[in-house]
N, C-alpha and C positions, 0 to 999 in steps of 0.2 A: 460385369454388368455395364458398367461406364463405358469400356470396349464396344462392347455389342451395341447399344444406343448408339454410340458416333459414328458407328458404322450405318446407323440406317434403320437397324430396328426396330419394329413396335415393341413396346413392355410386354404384351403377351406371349410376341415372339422369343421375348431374354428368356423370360417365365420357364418355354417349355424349354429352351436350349438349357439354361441350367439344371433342371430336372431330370434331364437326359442325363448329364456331366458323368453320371457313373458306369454309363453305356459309352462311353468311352471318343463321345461326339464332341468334335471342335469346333474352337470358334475356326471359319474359312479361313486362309490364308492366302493373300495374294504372290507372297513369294515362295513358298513352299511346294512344292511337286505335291507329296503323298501329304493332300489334305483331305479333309472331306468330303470336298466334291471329285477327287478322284478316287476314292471308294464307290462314290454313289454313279460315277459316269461308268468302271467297269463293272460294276451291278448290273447296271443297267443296257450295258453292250450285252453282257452275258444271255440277260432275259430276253435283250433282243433277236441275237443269234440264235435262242431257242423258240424265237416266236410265242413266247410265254408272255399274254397280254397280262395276264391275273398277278404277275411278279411284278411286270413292270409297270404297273399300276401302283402297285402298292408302294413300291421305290418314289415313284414321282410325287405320289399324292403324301408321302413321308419327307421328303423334300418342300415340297409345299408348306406344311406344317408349320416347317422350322423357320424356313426365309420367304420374302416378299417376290414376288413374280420376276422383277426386275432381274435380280443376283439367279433365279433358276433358269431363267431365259438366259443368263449372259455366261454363266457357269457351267450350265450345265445341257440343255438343251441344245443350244449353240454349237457348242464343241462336240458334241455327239454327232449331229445331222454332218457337222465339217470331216468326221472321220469318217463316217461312212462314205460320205461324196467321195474323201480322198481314195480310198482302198475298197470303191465295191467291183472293180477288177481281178482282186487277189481272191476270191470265191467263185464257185461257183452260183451261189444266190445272192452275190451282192447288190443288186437290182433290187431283188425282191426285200433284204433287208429291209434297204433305203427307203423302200417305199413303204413298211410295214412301219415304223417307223415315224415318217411323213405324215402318215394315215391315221395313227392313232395321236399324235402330236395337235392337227389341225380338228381333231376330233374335243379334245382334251381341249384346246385353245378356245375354240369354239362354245363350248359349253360353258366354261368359265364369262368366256363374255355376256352371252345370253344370261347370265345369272348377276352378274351386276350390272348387267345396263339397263334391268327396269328399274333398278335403285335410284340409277343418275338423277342428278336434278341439272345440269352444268351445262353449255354450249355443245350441240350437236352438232359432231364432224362428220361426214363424210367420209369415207377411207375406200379404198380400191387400188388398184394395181394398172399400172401404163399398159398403153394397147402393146402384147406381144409377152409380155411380162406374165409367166404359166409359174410362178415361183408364191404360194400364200404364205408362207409362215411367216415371214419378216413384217409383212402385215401385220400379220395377229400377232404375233409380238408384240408390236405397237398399241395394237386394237386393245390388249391386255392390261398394258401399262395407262395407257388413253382412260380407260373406265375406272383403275381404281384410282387414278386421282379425280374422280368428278365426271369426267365427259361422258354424254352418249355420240354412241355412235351407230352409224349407219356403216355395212359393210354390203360393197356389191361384188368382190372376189376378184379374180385375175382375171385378165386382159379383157377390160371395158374400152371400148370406143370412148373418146372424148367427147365425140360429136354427141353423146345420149346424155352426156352430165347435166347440162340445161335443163333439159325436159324431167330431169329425176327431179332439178331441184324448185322446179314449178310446181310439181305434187308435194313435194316434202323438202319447206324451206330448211335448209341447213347454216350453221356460222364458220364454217371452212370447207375445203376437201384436202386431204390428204392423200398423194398419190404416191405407191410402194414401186420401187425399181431396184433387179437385184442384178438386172442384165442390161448389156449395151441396147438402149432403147435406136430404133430408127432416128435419124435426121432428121426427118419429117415431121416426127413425134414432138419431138422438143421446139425446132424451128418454125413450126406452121401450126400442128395443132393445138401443143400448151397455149403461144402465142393468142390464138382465136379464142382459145376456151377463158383467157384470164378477160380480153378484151370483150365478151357475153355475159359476164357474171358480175357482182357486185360485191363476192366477199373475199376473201383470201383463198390465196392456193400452192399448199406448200408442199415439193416434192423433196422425200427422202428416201434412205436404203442405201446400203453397200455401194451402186453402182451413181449415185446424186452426188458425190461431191466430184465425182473426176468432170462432170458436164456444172458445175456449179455456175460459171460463165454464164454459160447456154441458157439457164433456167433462169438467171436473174433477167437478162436480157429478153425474156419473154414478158416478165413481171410477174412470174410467180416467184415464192421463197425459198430456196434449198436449206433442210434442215442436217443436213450430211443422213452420218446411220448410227449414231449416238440415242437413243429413244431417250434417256432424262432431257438432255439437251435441244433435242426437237419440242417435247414437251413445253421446256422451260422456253424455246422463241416463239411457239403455237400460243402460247400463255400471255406473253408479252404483246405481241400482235395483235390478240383478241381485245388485251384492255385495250390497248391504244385504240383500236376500233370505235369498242364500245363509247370510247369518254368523245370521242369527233362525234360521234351519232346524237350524243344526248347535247352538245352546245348547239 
């Protein structure tokens, strides 16, 4: 039990992991190969290979149960969509896996968020994707982790023009935007239009994902914030940012 708490757990979640213990479920292992998230990743290939939506529901939403968003996004999720990407050459449906896959992931992601961001009460971010940027899950990943600690958010999807950011945030003041990048964005993007967009706004603007920390340079030098593609870690300087914000607003 002490294990599992310092790992991150809620009590509820030790609750049901213990309860299981006779079903033969482990606590995760970071060094271990054959742990339990690789029973449940090829489960869960398996379901996917047979396009069996009804199994592989049941795998994720059983996953779900046990561990917090964070560990099933970085364990399990993750590593999946990376194998598919790597090997949908070696099929003949590997395309279509990927995307079945993709499809039912951004669906799942989605739904979850809509179901606790009317709960929020916390600083509304903004989140979206760099113009050219056709990639959402790394998003909602974020978008995921963003609501259950506190925040609402606002998602406009992949590849939004910069130049509309203004205008969304005139109808619906926001306390940051958060922009998703999983591919080499344009020159253009980072050097002219981040540039303009932070120079029109008044709040913070922090870009992360996979492909934010190789232009880290480029985005500070814009005066927006790169938060790499660590999502506690973007959290934990989106967090920090905010208060330092707020407490200059209130002197």
């Amino acid at each position: 039990m002490l294990e599992l708490l310092q790992q991150g757990f809620a009590i509820s979640q030790v609750g049901k992991i213990l309860d299981r213990s006779s079903e033969n479920i482990t606590v995760p292992s970071t060094g271990e190969e054959k742990d339990n998230w690789a029973i449940y990743r090829a489960d869960m290939l398996a379901a996917i290979e047979a396009y069996d939506e009804t199994l592989l529901d049941t795998l994720y939403n059983d996953a779900l149960s046990l561990y917090p968003d964070d560990l099933v996004n970085s364990r399990l999720s993750t590593p999946l969509l990376r194998e598919l990407g790597l090997h949908w050459k070696d099929s003949a449906d590997g395309i279509a896996r990927e995307h079945f896959f993709t499809l039912y992931l951004r669906n799942k992601l989605g739904n979850r968020i809509h179901n606790i961001n009317h709960q929020s009460t916390g600083p509304l971010l903004l989140i979206s994707c760099l113009p050219g940027e056709l990639h959402e899950v790394g998003m909602l990943f974020f978008a995921v982790n963003a609501v259950s600690h506190g925040y609402r958010v606002l998602l406009l999807g992949a590849n939004i023009p910069l130049e509309q950011l203004p205008a969304v945030l005139s109808k619906r003041p926001c306390d940051a935007i958060v922009l998703s990048t999983t591919a080499r964005p344009a020159d253009r993007i980072i050097n002219e239009q981040l540039v303009t967009l932070v120079a029109q706004i008044s709040i913070p603007v922090f870009v992360g994902g996979t492909a934010a920390e190789r232009y880290r340079g480029e985005i500070s030098a814009s005066g927006a914030i790169c938060v790499g593609f660590e999502i506690q870690h973007a959290l934990q300087q989106i967090s920090e940012k905010l208060s330092l914000t707020g407490e200059a607003a209130s002197q």
